[in-house]
N, C-alpha and C positions, 0 to 999 in steps of 0.2 A: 506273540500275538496277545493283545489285550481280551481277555473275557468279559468286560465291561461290553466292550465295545462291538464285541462278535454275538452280543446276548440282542443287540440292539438292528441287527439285520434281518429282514425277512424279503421272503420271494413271492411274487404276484405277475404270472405267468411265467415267460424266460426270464424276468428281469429282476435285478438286487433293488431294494431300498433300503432307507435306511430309516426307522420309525421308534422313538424315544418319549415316554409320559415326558410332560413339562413339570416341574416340579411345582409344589402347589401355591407358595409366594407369587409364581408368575404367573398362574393358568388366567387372570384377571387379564392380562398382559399378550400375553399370549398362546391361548388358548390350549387344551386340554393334550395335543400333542406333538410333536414336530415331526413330519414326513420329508426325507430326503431323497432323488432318486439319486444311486450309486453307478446309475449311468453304465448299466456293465450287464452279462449272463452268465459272465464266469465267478463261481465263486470266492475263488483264491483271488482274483482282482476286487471282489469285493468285503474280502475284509480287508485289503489293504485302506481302501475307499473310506471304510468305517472307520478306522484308528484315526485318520486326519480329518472327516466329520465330527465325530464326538468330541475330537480336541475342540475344532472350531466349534460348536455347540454350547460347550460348557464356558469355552473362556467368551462368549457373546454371553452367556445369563451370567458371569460372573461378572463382568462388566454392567450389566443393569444393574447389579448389586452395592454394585461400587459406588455408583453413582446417587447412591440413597435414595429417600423418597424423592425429591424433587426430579430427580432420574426417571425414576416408574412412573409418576405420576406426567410425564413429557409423555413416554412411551406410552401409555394407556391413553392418554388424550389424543394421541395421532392415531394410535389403529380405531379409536372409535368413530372420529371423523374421517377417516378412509374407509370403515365399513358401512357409514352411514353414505355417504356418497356411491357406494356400490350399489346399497338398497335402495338408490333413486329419495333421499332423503336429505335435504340440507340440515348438518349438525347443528343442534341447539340445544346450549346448556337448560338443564332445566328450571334453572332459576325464570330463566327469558322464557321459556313454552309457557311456564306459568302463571309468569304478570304480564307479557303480554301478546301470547298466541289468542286467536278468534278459538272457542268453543270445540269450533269443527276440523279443528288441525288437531287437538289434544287428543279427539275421538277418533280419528282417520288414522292416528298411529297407534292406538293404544289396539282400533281393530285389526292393523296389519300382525300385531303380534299374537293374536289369540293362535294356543297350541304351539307358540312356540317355546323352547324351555331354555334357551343358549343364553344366559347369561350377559355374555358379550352382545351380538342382536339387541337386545331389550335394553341393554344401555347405550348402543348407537345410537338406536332411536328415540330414547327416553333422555338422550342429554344427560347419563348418569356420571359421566366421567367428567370428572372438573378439571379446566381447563388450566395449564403450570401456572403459578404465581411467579414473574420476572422481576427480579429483584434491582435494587439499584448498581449494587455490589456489582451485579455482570454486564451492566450496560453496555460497555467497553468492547467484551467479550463476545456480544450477539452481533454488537456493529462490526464488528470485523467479521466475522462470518459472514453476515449477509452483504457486505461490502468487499468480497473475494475477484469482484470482475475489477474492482479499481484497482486492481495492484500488478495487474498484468503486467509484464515487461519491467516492473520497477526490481532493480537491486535489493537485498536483503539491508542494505545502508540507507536507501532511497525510499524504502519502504517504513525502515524505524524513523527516520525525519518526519516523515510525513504524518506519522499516528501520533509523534509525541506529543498533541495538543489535544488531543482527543483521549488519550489514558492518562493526563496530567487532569483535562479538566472534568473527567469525571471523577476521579478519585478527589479532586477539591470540593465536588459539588458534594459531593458524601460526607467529606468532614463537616459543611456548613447543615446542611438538613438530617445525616443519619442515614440510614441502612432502609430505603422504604418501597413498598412496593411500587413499579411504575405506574400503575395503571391507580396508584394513591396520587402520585404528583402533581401538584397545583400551580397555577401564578403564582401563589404567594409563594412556592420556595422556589421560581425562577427569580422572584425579586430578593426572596432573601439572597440571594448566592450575588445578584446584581449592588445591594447593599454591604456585601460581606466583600468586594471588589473595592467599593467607595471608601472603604475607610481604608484598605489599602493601596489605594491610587493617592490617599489623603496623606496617611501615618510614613509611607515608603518610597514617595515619590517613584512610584510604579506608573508605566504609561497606559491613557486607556486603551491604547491599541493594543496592550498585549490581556486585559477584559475583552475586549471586543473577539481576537480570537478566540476565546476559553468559551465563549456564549455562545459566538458565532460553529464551535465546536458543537457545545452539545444541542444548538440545535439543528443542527445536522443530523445528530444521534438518534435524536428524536423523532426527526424525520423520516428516518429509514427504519427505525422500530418500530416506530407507530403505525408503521403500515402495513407492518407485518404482524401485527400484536395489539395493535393498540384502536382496530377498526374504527380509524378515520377522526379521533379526537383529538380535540384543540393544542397544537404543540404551546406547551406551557412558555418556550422562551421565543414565542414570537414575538416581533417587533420592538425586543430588547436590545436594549444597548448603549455605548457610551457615546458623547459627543465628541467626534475629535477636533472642532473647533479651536485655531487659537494653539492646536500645538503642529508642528513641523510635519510634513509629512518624509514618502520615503526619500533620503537625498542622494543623490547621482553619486556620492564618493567622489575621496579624493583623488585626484590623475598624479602622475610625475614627468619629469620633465625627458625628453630623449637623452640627454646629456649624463642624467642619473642613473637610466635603464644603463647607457652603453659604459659608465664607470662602476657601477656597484653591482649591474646584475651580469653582464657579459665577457667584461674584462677579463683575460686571461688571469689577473691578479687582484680579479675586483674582491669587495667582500664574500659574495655570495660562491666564491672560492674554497671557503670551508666547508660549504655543504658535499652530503653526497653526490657522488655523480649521477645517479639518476634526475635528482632535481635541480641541477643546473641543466641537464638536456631538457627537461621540461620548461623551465624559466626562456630557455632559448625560443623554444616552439612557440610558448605566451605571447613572447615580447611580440612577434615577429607576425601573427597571424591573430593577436585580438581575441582569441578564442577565450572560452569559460574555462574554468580550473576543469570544472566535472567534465567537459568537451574531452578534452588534450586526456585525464586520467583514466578516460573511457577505451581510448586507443586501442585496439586490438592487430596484431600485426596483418593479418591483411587489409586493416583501414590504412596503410603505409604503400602509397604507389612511388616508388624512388625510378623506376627504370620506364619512364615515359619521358615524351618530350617536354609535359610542363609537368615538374616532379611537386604532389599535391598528396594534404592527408584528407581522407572522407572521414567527417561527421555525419553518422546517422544509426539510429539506436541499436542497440544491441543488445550481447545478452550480461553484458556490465552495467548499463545504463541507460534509463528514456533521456530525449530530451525536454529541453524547456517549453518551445513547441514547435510547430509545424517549419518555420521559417527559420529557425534552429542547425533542420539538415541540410546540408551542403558543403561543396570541397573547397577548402583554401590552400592555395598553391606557399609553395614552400621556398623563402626567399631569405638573403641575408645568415643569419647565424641559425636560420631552425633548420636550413637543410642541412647541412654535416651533423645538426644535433640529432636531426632525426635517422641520417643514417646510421648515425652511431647507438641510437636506441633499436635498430632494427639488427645490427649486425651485433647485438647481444642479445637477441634473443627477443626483443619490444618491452615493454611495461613490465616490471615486475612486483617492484617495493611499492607501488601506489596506484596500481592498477586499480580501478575501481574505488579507491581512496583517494578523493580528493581531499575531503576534509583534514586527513589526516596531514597532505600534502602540503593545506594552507596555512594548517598549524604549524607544521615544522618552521617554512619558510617564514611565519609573521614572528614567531618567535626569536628565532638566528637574527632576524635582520632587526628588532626591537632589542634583543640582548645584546647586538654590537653599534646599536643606535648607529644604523645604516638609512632610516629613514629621512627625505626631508623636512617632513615634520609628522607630530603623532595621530593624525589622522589618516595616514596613505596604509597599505595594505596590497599582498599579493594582486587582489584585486583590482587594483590601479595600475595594473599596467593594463590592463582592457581600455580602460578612461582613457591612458594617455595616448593609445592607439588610437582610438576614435579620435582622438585630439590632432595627431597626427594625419589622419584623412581631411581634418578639416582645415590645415593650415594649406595642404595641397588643394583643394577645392576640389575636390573628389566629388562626384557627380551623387544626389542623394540614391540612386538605384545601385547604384556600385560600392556605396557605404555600406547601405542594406544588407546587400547581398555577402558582403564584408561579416560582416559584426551579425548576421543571422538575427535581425533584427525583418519586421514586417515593412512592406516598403506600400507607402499608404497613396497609390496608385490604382485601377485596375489590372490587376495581372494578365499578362498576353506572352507569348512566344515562351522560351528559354531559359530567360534571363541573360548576364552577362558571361563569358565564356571565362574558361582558366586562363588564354591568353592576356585576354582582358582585366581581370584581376590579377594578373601578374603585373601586366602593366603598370597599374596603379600603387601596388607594394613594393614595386622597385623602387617607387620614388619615394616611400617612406621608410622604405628599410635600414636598419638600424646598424647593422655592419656588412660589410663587402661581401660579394658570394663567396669570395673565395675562406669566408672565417672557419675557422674551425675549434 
């Protein structure tokens, strides 16, 4: 038994607590001593209570510690505006009480405090406690914190995609302006950072759409800081940005042709033969149902219904992946070469090697098939076989709501009833199925 920590118990009627001086660095912080209840009447249960309080106790002020000034001075800045909020007080630094409260608010608090001697009180009310300086360095840092409800459901993969323009363009913005405080930053350094883009859209033949995101990032940034921080001032990179005038926008990708999928990707002896067997099962299901990479590597063995009458995989999010969006979720029936492929991924177990890695999936594949210049030409991509799918619904004249419902695309209708059934969708990929049911 720790004597530290048994010195640190006292009793107030039947009950243990647990009551330790703050040490004097913090008493600013948090005042003069910490009361625990040990929740107990027995004393032997409450020294046990005490040795796992006092741990937790000191490594919590050791942890403010750590955290240096900029640390304490957070922490003092919130218990003063939580105290002041209790005292029926709106927290006001005292720079602002001073230039510009009326007369009679400086006085109405200055008399709530007569007799009083708490330290802490008097700078609630007084606005003594100065508010953290937020530096640029963290911007990145605050926006993800306060940005913790967007990431719901997203992959730890899905999740680093999605930041990478937001922790690239603030660390760029820091190299062109410097380390400065937010609540310093002006137009003129959202224009310098917008000038420091020009001359590499100029020098680099960089496009402005990848400026456009980096700006289009941080003012984002800004927008969710500022409102939390920045009470209500002018986002410095409004209405910034590049013209994309005159350059290309996003293009549809190359397709391939059915002939190519059923000799190089399916072929018992195609090229795609030397790949692992997990990604020719996948490459089967792609070809075959249109689906996204990230769709099909999201799979989870119960999205695999084999033993129904219309045998079909469910897309719909999980705890591998969101999708892209709403119209996204839904079942494609399992025809031509994905069904043996899929039972063959199901009766080993489902996804393993690229489960929730798609990227990884598309890299292999673009690779193998660009390193045995299996392409028809150098612009097609895993990704083209989606295109050619689509292509393939359109050479059968595939009804646009049955496309839709296909390819999980929005079907720009009033929506009503169901939609189209699995049989119904079967229907329609039998006629574009790429090899016989019976492949294997």
């Amino acid at each position: 038994m720790s004597k530290d920590a048994t010195a640190y118990i006292f009793q107030r009627g039947r009950r243990f607590s647990y009551r330790r001086r703050v040490p004097v660095d913090l008493v600013d912080v948090l005042g003069s001593y910490v009361k625990i209840s040990l929740k107990t009447d027995s004393l032997e249960a409450a020294k046990v209570a005490a040795v796992r309080v006092n741990s937790d106790v000191v490594a919590y002020w050791d942890g403010l510690r750590a955290t240096g000034t900029a640390g304490l001075a957070k922490e003092r800045y919130r218990h003063a505006r939580d105290l002041a909020a209790r005292l029926g007080w709106q927290y006001r630094p005292i720079d602002d009480l001073i230039s510009s409260s009326t007369g009679g608010e400086v006085v109405d608090r200055l008399e709530v405090l007569d007799g009083v001697k708490d330290p802490r009180t008097i700078g609630a009310v007084l606005g003594a406690a100065k508010e953290p300086v937020l530096m640029l360095s963290r911007l990145f840092e605050v926006y993800f914190e306060l940005t913790e409800d967007l990431r719901i459901g997203k992959s730890e993969r899905q999740i680093q995609v999605a930041l990478g323009p937001y922790r690239r363009s603030s660390a760029n913005f820091q190299s062109v302006i410097g380390d400065k405080a937010i609540t310093d930053i002006v137009r003129s350094d959202a224009l310098a950072f917008r000038a420091w883009w020009t001359d590499r859209i100029r020098d680099s033949g960089l496009s402005p759409k990848s400026a456009n995101k980096e700006i289009n990032s941080l003012r984002a940034m800004f927008r969710v800081v500022g409102d939390a921080y920045l009470q209500g001032r002018d986002n410095p990179f409004k209405n910034i940005s590049f013209s994309t005038r005159g350059h290309s926008g996003k293009s549809r990708g190359a397709t391939v042709s059915p002939q190519w999928v059923r000799d190089v990707m399916l072929a018992p002896a195609g090229i795609i033969s030397g790949m692992n067997t997990e990604a020719q099962l996948l490459i089967a299901i792609l070809s075959e149902t249109g689906a996204r990479p990230s769709e099909i590597c999201g799979l989870l063995p119960g999205d695999f219904h084999l033993d129904v009458p219309v045998p079909y995989i469910q897309i719909s999010p999980n705890s591998i992946r969101e999708l892209k969006n709403e119209p996204s979720e839904r079942q494609l029936p399992l025809v031509g070469a994905a069904l043996p492929a899929a039972a063959a991924l199901c009766a080993g177990g489902g996804i393993k090697r690229y489960l929730g890695a798609n990227n990884s999936f598309s890299s292999a594949v673009n690779k193998f098939l660009r390193e045995n210049r299996a392409f028809e030409d150098e612009r097609q991509s895993l990704y083209s076989l989606r295109h050619g799918f689509e292509d393939r619904l359109t050479v059968v004249e595939a009804p646009d709501k049955i496309a839709a419902a296909l390819m999980g695309h929005k079907f720009h209708r009033e929506r009503y009833g169901k939609g189209p059934s699995l049989e119904q969708k079967r229907e329609w990929l039998l006629k574009i199925a790429l090899m016989p049911p019976s492949s294997s």
